[in-house]
LUMNUFI-983596 format. One line per 10 residues: for each residue x, y, z of N, C-alpha, C. Coordinates in pm, whole numbers, padded with zeros to 5 digits, m for minus. Layout:
# residues N
X,Y,Z,X,Y,Z,X,Y,Z; ...;
//
This chain:
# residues 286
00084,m00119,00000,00000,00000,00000,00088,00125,00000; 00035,00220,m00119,00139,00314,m00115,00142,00398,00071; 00200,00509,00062,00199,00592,00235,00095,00697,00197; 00013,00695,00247,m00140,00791,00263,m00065,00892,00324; m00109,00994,00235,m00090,01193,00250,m00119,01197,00377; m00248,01171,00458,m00254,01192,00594,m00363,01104,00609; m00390,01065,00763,m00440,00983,00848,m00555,00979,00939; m00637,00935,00876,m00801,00991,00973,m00802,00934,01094; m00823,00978,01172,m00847,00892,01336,m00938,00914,01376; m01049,00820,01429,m01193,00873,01531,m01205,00779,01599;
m01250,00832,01739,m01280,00726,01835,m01471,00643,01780; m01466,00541,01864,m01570,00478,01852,m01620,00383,01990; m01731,00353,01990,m01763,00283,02145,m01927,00217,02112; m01944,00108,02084,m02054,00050,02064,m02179,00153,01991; m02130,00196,01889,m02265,00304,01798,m02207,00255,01672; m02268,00109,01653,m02236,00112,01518,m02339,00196,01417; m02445,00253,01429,m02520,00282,01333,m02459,00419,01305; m02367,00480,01385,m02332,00620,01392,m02188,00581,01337; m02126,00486,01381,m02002,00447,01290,m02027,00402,01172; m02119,00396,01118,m02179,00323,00971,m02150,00467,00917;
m02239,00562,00974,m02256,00708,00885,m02128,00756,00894; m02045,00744,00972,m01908,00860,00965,m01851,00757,00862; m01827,00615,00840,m01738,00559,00744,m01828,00626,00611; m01936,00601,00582,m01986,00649,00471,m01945,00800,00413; m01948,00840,00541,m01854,01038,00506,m01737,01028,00411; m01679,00919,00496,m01510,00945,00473,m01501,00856,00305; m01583,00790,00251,m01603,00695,00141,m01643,00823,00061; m01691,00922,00041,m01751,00985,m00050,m01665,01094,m00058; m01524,01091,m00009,m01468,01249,m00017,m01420,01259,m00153; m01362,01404,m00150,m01336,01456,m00295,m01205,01347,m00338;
m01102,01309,m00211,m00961,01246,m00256,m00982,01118,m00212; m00893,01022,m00224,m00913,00890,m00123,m00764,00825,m00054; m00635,00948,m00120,m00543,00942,m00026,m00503,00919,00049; m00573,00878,00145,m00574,00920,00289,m00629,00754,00374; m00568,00698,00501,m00615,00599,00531,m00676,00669,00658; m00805,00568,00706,m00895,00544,00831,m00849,00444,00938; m00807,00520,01036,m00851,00436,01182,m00927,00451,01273; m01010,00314,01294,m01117,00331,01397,m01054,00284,01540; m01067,00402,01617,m00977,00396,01770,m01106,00342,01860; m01112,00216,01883,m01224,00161,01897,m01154,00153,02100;
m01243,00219,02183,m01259,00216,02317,m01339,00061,02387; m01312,m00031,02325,m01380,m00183,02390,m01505,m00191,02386; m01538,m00137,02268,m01632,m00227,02139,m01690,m00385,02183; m01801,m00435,02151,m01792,m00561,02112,m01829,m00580,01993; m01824,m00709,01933,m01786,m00757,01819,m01891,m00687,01702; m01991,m00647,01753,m02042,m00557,01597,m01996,m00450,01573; m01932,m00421,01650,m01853,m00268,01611,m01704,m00341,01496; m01655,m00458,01516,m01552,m00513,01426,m01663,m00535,01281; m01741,m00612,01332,m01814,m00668,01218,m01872,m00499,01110; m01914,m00423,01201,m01959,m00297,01095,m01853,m00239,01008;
m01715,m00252,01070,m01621,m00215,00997,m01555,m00308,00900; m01569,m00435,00934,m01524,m00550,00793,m01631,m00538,00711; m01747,m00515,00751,m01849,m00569,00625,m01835,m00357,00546; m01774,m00271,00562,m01748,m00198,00483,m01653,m00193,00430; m01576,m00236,00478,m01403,m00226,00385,m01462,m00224,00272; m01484,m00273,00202,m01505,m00292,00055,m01614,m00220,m00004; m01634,m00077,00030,m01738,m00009,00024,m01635,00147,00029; m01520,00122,00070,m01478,00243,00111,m01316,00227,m00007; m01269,00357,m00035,m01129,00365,m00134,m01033,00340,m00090; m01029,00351,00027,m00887,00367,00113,m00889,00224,00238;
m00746,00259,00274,m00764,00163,00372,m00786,00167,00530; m00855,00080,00568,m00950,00059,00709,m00892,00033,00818; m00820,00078,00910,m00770,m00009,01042,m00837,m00006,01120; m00868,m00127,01211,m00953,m00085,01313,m00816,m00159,01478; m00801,m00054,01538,m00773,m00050,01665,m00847,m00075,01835; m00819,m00207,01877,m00942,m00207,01939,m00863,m00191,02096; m00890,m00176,02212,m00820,m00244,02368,m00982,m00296,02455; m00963,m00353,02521,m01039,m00428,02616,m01151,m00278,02653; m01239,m00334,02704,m01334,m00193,02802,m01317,m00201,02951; m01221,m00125,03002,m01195,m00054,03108,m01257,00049,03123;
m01353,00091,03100,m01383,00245,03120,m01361,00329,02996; m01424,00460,03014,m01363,00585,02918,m01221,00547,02953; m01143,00537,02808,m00994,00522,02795,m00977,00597,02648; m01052,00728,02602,m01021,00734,02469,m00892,00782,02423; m00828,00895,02547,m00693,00889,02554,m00607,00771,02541; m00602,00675,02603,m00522,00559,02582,m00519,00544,02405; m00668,00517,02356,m00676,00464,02227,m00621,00514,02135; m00686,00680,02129,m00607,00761,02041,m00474,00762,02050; m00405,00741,02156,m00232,00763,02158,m00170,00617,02092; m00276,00476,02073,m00234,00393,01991,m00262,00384,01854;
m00329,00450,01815,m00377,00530,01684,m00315,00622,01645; m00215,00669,01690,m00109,00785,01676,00011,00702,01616; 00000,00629,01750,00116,00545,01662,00115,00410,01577; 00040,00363,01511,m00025,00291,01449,m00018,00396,01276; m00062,00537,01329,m00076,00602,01179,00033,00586,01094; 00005,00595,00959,00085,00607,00857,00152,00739,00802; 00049,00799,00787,00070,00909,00733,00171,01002,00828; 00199,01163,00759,00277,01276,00825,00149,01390,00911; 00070,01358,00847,m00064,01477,00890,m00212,01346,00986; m00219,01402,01075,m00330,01326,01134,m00452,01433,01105;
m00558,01392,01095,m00701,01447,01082,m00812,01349,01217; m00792,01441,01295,m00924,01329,01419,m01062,01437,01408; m01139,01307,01409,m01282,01346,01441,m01328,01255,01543; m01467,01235,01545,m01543,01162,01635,m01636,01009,01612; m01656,00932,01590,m01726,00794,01511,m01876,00858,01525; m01952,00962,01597,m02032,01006,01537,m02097,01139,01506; m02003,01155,01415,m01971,01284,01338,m01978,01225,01184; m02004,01303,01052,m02030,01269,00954,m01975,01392,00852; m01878,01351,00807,m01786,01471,00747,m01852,01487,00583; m01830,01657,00578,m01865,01656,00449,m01820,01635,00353;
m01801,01604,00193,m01726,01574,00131,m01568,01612,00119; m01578,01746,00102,m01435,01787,00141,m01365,01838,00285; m01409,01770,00374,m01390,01727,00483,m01168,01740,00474; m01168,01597,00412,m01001,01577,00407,m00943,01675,00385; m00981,01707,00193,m00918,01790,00151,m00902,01982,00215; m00977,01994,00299,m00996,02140,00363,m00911,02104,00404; m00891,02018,00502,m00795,02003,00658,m00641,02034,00541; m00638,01920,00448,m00489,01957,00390,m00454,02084,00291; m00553,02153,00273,m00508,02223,00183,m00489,02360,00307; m00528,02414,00414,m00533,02431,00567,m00445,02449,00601;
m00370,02316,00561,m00254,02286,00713,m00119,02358,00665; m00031,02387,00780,00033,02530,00806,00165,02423,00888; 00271,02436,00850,00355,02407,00953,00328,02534,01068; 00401,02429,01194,00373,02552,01337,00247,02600,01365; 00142,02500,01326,m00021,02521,01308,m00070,02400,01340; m00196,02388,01441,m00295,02298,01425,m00413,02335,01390; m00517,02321,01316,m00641,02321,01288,m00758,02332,01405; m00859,02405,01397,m00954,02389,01495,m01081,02423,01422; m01161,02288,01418,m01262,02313,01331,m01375,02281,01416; m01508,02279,01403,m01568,02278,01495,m01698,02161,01460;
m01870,02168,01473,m01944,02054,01410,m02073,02134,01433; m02146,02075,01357,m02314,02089,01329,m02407,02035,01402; m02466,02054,01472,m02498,01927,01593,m02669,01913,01576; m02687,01797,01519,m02823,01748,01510,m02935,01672,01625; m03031,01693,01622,m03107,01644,01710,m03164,01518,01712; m03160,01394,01771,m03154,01269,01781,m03262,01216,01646; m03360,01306,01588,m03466,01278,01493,m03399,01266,01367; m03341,01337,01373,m03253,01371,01232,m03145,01299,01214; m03062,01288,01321,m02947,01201,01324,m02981,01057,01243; m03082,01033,01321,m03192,00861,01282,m03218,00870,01184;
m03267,00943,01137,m03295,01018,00960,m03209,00939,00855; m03119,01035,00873,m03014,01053,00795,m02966,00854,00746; m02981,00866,00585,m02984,00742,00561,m02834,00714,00458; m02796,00596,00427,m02672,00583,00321,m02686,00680,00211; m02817,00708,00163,m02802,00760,00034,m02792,00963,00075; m02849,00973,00188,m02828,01125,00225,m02698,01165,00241; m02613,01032,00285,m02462,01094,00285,m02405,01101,00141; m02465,01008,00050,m02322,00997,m00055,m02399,01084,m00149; m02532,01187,m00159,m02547,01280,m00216,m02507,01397,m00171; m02497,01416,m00048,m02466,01511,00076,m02582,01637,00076;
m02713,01510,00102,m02821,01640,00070,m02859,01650,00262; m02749,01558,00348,m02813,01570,00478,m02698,01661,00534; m02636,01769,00428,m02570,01879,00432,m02590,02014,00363; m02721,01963,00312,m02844,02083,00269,m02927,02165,00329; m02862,02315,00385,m02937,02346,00536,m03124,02314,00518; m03190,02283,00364,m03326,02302,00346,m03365,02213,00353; m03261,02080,00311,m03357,01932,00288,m03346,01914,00482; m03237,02028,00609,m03254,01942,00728,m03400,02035,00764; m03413,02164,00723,m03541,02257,00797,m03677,02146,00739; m03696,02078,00621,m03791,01931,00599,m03786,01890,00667;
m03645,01854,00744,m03687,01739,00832,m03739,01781,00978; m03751,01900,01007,m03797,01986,01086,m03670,02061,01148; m03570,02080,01147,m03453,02133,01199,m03471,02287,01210; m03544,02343,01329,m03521,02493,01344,m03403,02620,01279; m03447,02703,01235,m03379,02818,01174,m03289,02884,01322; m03163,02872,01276,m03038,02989,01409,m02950,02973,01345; m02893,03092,01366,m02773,03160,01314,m02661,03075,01280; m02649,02975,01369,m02537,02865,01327,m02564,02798,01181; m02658,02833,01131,m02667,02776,01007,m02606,02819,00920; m02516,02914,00912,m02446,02997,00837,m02303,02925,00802;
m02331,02787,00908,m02211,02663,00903,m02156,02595,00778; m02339,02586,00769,m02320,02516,00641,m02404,02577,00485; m02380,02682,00510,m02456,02763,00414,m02311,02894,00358; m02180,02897,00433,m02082,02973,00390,m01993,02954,00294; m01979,03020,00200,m01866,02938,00086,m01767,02999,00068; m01648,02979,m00020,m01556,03061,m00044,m01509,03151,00047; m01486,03310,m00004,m01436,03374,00079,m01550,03429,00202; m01633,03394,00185,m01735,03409,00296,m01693,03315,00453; m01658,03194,00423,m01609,03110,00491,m01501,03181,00550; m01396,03179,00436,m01278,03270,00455,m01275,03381,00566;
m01411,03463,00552,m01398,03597,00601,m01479,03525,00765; m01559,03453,00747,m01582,03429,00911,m01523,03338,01006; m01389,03231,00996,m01276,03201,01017,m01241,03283,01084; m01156,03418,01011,m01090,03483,01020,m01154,03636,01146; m01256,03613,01162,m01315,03729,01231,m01419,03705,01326; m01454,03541,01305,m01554,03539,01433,m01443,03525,01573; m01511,03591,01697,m01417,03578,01840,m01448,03439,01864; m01374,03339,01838,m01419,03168,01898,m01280,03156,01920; m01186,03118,02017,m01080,03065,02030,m01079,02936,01960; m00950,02890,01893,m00883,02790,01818,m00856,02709,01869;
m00910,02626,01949,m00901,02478,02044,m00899,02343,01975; m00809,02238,02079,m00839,02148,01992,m00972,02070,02010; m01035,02074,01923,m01155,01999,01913,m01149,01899,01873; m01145,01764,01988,m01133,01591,01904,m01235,01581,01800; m01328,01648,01777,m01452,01584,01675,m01441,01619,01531; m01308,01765,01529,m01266,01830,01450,m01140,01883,01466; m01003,01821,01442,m00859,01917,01480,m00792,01829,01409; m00681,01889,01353,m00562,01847,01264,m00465,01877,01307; m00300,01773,01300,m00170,01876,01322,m00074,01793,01257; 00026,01817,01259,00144,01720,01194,00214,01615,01290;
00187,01500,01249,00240,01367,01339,00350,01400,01418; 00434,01488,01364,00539,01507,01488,00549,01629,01586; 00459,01688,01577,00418,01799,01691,00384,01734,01809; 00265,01609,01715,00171,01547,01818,00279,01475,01929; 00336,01368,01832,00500,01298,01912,00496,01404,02008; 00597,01480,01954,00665,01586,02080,00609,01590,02172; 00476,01631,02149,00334,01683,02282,00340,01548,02350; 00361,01432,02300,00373,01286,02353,00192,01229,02371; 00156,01334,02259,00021,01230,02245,m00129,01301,02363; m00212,01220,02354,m00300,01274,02510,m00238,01223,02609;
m00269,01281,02734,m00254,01260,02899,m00371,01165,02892; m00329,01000,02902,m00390,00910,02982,m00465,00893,03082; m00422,01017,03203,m00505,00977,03295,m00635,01076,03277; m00680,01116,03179,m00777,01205,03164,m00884,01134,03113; m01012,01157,03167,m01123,01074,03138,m01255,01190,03050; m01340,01145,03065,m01423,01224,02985,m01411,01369,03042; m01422,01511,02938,m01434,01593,02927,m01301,01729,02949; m01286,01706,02810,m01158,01843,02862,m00994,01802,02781; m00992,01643,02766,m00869,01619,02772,m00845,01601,02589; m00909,01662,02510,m00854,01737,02402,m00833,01885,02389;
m00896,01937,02481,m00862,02102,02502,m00712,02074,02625; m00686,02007,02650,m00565,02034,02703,m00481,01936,02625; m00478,01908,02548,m00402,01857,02450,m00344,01989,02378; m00423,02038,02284,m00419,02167,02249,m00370,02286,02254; m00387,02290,02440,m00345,02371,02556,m00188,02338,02527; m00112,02169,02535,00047,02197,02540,00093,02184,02382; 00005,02168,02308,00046,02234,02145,00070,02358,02172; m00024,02460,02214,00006,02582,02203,00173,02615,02288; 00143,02571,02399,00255,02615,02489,00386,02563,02415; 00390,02517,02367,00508,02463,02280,00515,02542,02126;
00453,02663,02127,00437,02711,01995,00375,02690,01857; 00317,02591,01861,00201,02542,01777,00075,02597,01756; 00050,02718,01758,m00075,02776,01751,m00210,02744,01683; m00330,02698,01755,m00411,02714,01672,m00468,02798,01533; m00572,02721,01464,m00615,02782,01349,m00755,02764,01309; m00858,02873,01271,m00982,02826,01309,m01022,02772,01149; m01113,02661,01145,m01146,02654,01032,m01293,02607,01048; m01384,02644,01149,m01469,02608,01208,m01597,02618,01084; m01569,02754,00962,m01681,02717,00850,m01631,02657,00725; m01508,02597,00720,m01467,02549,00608,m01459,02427,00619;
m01435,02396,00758,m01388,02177,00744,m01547,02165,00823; m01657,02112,00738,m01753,02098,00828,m01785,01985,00846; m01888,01895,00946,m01905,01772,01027,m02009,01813,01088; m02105,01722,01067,m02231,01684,01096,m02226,01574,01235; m02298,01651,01373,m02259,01599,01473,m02391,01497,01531; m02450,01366,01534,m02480,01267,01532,m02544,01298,01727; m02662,01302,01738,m02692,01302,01828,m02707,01183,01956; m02648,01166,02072,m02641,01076,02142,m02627,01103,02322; m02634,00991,02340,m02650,01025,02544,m02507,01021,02569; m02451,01047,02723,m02321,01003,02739,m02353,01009,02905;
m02297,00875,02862,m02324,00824,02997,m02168,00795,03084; m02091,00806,03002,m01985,00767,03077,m01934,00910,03115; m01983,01050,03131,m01991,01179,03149,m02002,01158,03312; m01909,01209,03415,m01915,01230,03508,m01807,01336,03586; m01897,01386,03721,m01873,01536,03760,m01703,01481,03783; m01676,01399,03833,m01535,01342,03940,m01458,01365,03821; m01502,01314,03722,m01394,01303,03588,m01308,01459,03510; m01500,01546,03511,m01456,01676,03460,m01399,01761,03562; m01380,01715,03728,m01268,01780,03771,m01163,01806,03770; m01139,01656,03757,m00970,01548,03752,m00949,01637,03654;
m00997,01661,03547,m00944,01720,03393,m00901,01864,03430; m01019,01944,03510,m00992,02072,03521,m00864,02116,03569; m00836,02011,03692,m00748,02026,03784,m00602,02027,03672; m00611,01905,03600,m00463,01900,03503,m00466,01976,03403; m00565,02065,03308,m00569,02137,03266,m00517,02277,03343; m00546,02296,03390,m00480,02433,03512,m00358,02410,03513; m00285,02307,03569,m00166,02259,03569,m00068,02300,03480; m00125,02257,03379,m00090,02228,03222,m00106,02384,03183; m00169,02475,03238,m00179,02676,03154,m00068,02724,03268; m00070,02675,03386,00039,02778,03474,00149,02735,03461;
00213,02635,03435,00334,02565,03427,00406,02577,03286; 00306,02607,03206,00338,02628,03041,00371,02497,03001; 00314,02347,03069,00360,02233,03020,00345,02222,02855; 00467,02116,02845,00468,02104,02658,00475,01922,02625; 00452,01888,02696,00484,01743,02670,00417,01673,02844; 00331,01577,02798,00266,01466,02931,00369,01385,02958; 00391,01317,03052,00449,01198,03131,00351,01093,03136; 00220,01122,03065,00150,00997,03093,00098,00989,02935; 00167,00965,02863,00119,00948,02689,00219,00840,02629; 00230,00866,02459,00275,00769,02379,00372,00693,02421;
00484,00811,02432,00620,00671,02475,00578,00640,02626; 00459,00628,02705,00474,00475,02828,00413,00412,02762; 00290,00467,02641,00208,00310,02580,00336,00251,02539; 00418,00326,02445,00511,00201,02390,00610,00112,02449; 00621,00219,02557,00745,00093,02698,00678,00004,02705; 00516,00037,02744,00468,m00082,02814,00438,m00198,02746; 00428,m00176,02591,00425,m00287,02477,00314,m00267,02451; 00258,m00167,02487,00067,m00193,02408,00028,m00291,02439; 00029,m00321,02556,m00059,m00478,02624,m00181,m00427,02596; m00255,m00563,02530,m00418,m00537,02586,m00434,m00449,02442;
m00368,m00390,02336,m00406,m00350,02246,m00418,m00440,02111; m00499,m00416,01960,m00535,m00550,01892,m00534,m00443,01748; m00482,m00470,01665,m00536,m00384,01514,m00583,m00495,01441; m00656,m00461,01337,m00685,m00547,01240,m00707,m00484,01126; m00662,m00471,00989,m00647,m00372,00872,m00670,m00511,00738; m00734,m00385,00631,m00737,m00477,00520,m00758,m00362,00426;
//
């Protein structure tokens, strides 16, 4: 297999019907350059099975990354999906998120040495999400702000998401006040920034621990970049249950850490997964 331009990564956790729609995204883009890994958080077996029975539906090639279910571990996963990638450029989103066609190609035509990407998502309401069928993605009419107001989707200003083109896009990038964060559902950077940064902080559980990812990109000189109306993603409505107060402290607390100290690199990321041998981790590619 030739070496893919850059490297899609998204986590995933028992939604195969929502991992069905994001592989279908990534099957319909403008390039096919580019390989997919599914950073699978201890899945059971239909989450493998949804992704073999598409391989052959999709241009590029499929890895799927799985570890046991311990808990929210998406840090762990993603940092074996880091290193697992092929490519020089990583592109992460979310398994239910649903990228628009030129999804890839924005992120690369975008990307900036001494830059990460910060793009942001469209966020649908559980009716619509359900909606949304194979053939709405590979026309990309369930990226038609009119065919979603049919499906009843209220009129607000955020619709301007997916209704901005060209230099319009251009011009609200560039001038809306949104800080440039990393957003796991939407952020790009170059494989060896990420290295350096040594990947996510492990011990971080739900909420926060891609904005402090971000947080020691920046501190290390890597500045964000907003591309919040140009790389767009359709955000897949769902519960979260593994969301808890104890967790989004723990985060706050190392996030703080991580802005007063100007940290640039974790002690709890890639190189201990790789001391430790990636026990307990499994790929399977075709």
């Amino acid at each position: 297999m030739p070496v893919p331009v850059a490297s899609v990564i998204f986590s995933t956790y028992n939604s195969e019907a929502w991992l069905r729609k994001t592989l279908l995204g990534f099957a319909v883009q403008d390039r096919a350059d580019f390989e997919v890994i599914v950073a699978d958080d201890g899945s059971g077996d239909a989450t493998r099975e949804t992704v073999d029975a598409l391989r052959g539906r999709v241009p590029f090639e499929v890895s799927h990354v799985w570890q046991p279910d311990e808990g929210f571990r998406k840090s762990r996963i993603l940092n074996k999906a880091i290193v697992d990638s092929r490519g020089d450029y990583l592109i992460f989103t979310d398994g239910d998120c649903v990228p628009r066609r030129d999804f890839v190609s924005t992120h690369l035509r975008l990307r900036e040495r001494g830059r990460f990407l910060s793009g942001g998502y469209f966020k649908l309401p559980l009716d619509i999400s359900t909606a949304i069928g194979d053939e709405d993605i590979a026309v990309q009419r369930c990226f038609d702000i009119e065919w979603l107001r049919g499906q009843g989707l209220p009129r607000k200003p955020r619709d301007v998401k997916l209704t901005a083109e060209g230099a319009f896009a251009d011009w609200l990038d560039a001038l809306v006040p949104v800080n440039a964060t990393w957003n796991g559902h939407n952020a790009s950077g170059w494989k060896d920034d990420l290295l350096a940064a040594n990947g996510f902080d492990e011990r971080m559980g739900y909420g926060g621990q891609d904005r402090e990812f971000g947080e020691r990109l920046e501190n290390a000189g890597v500045r964000g970049k907003r591309i919040r109306h140009r790389a767009i993603c359709l955000h897949l409505d769902h519960a979260r249950g593994y969301r808890t107060q104890a967790s989004i402290d723990a985060n706050l607390a190392i996030r703080a850490r991580t802005r007063a100290e100007r940290i640039t690199r974790t002690d709890h990321g890639i190189a201990q997964l790789v001391a430790q041998g990636a026990a307990g981790l499994i790929r399977s590619a075709a």
